[in-house]
C-alpha positions as protocol buffer text, in pm:
chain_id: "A"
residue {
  index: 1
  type: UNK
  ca { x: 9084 y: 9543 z: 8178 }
}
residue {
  index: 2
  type: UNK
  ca { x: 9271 y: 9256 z: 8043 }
}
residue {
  index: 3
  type: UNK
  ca { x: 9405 y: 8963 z: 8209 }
}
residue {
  index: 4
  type: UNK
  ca { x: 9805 y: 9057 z: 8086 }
}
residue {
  index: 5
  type: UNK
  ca { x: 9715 y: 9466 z: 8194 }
}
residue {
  index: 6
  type: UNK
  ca { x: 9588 y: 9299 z: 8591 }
}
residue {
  index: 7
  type: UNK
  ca { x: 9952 y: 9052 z: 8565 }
}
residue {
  index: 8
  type: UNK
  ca { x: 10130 y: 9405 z: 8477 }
}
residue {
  index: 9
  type: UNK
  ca { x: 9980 y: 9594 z: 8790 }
}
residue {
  index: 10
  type: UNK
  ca { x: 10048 y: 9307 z: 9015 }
}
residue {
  index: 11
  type: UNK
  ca { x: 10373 y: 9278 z: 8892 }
}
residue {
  index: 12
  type: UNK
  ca { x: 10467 y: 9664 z: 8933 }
}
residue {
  index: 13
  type: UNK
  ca { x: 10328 y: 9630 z: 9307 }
}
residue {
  index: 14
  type: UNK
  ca { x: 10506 y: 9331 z: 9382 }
}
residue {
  index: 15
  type: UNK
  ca { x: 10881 y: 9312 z: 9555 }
}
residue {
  index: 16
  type: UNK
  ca { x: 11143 y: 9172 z: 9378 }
}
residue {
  index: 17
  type: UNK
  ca { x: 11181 y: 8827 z: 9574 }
}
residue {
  index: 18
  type: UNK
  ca { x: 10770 y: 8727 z: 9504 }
}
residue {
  index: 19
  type: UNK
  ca { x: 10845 y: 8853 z: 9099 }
}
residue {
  index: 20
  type: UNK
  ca { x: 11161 y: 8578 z: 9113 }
}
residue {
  index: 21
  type: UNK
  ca { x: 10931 y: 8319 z: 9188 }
}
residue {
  index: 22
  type: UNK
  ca { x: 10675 y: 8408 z: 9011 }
}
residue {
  index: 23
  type: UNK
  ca { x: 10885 y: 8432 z: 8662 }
}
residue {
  index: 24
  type: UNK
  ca { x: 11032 y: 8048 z: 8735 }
}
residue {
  index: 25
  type: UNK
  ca { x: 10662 y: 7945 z: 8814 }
}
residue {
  index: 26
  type: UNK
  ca { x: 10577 y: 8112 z: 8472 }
}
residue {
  index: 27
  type: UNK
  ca { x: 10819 y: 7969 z: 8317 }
}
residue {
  index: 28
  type: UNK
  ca { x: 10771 y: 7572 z: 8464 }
}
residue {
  index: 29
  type: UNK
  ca { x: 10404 y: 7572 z: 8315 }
}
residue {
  index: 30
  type: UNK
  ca { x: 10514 y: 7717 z: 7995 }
}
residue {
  index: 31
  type: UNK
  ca { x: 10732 y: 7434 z: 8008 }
}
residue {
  index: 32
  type: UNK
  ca { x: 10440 y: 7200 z: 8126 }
}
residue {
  index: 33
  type: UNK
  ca { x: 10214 y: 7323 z: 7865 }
}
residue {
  index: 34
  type: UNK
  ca { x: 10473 y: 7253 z: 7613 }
}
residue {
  index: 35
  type: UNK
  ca { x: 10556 y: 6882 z: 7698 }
}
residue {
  index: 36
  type: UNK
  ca { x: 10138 y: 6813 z: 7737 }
}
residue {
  index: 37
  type: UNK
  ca { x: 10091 y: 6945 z: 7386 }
}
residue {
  index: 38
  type: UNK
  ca { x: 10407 y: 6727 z: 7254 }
}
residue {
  index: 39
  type: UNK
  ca { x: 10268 y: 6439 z: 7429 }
}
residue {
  index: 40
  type: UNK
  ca { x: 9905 y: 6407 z: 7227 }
}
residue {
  index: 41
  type: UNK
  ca { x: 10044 y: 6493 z: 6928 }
}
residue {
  index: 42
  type: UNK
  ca { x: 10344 y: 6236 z: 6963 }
}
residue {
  index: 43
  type: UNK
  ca { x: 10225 y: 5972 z: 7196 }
}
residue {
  index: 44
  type: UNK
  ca { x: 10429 y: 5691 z: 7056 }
}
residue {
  index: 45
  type: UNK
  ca { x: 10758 y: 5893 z: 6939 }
}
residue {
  index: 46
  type: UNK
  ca { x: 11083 y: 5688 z: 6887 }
}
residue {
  index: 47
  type: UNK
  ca { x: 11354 y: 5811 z: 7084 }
}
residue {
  index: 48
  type: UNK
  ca { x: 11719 y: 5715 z: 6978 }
}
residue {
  index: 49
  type: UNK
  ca { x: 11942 y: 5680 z: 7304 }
}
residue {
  index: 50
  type: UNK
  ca { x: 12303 y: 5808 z: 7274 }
}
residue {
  index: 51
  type: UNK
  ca { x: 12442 y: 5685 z: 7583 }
}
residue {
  index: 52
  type: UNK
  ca { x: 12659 y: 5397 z: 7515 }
}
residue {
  index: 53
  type: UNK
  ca { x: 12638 y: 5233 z: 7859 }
}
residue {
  index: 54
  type: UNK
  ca { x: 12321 y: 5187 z: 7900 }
}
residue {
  index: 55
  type: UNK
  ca { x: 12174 y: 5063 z: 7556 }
}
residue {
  index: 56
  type: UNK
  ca { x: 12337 y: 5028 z: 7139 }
}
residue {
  index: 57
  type: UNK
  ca { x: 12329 y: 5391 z: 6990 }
}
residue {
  index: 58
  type: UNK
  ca { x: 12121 y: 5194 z: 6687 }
}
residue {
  index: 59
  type: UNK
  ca { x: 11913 y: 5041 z: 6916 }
}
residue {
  index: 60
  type: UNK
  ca { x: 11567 y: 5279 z: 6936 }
}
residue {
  index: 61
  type: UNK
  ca { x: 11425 y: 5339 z: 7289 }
}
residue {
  index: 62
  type: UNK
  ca { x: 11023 y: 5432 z: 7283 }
}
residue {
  index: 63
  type: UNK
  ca { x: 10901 y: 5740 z: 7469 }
}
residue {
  index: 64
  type: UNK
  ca { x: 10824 y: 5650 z: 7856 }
}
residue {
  index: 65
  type: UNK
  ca { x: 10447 y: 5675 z: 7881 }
}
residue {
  index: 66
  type: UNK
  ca { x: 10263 y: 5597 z: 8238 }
}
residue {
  index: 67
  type: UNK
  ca { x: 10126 y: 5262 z: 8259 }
}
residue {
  index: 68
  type: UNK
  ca { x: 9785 y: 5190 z: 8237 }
}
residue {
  index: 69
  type: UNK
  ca { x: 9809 y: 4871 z: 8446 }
}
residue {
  index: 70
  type: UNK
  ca { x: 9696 y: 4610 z: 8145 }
}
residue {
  index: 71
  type: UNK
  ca { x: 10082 y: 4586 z: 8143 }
}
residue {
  index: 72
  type: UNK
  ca { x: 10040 y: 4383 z: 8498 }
}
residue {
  index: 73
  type: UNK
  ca { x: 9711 y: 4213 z: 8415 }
}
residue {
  index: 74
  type: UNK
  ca { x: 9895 y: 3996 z: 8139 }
}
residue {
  index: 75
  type: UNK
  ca { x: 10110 y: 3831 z: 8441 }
}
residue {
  index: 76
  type: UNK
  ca { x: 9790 y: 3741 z: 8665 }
}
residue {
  index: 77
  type: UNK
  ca { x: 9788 y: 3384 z: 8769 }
}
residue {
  index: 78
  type: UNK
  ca { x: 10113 y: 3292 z: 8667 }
}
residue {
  index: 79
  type: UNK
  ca { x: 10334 y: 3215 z: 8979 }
}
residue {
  index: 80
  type: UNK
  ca { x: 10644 y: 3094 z: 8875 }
}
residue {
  index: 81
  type: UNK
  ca { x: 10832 y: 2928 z: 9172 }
}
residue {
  index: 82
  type: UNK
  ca { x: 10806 y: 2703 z: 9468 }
}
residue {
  index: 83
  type: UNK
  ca { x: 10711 y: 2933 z: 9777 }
}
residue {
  index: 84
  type: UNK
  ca { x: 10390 y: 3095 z: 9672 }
}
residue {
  index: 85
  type: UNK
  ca { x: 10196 y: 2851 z: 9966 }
}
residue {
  index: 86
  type: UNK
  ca { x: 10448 y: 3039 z: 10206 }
}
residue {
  index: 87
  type: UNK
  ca { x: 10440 y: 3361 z: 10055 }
}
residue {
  index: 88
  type: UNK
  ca { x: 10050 y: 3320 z: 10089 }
}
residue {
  index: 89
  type: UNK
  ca { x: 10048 y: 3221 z: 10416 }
}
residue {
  index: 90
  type: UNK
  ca { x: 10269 y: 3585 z: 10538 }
}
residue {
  index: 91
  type: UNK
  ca { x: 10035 y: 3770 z: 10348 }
}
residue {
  index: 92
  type: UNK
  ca { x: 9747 y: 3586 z: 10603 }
}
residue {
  index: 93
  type: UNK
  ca { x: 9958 y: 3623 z: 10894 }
}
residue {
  index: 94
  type: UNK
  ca { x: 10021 y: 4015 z: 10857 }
}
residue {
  index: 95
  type: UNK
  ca { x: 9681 y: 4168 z: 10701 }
}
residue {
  index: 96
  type: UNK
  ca { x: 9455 y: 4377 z: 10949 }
}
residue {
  index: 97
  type: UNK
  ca { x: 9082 y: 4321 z: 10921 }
}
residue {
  index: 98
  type: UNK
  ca { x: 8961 y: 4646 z: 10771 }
}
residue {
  index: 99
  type: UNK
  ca { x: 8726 y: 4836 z: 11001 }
}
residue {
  index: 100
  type: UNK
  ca { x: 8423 y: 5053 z: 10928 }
}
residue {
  index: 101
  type: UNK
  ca { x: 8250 y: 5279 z: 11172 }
}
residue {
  index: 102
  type: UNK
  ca { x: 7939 y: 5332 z: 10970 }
}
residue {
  index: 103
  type: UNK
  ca { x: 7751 y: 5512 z: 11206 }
}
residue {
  index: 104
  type: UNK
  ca { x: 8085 y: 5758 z: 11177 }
}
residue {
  index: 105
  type: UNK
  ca { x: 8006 y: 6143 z: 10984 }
}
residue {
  index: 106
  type: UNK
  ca { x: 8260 y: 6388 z: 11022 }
}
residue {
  index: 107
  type: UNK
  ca { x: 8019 y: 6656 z: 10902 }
}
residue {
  index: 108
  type: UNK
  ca { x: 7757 y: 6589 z: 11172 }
}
């Protein structure tokens, strides 16, 4: 027996509220699958932004990708300002000492 013929015989034993759920759960990782495998083939695609408010229609707008956090390593050690002894001294005032109970196992 297949995989589809065991999806047919649940679905002809299940009621009609659990089959509406399941069909938009189908449906988002169709969806899912679709953007993934548009992603790795186009990781760096130019998008051209139509809305007029926000940017130039001529002006291209790269695909959002999630950062990687190199993006924030490039700004290390470069304080720009006057109050970074202050802000320092907050950050001083309102940490917690971390504590470990090493003698601690939750599975014991």
């Amino acid at each position: 027996m297949t995989i589809k013929d065991i999806l047919i015989q649940e679905i002809e034993s299940s009621p009609e509220s659990l089959l509406e759920e399941t069909l938009d759960f189908l449906r988002f990782l169709k969806l899912k699958q679709e953007s993934v495998k548009k992603a790795q083939e186009q990781p760096h695609q130019i998008v051209e932004t139509t809305d007029s408010d926000t940017q130039p229609s001529n002006s291209p707008q790269i695909a959002y990708r999630p950062a990687s956090g190199r993006s924030i390593l490039r700004h290390a050690g470069t304080w720009s300002g006057d109050d970074f002894d202050e802000c320092l001294q907050s950050v001083y005032a309102t940490r917690g000492k971390a504590k470990f109970d090493y003698d601690l196992n939750p599975f014991e």
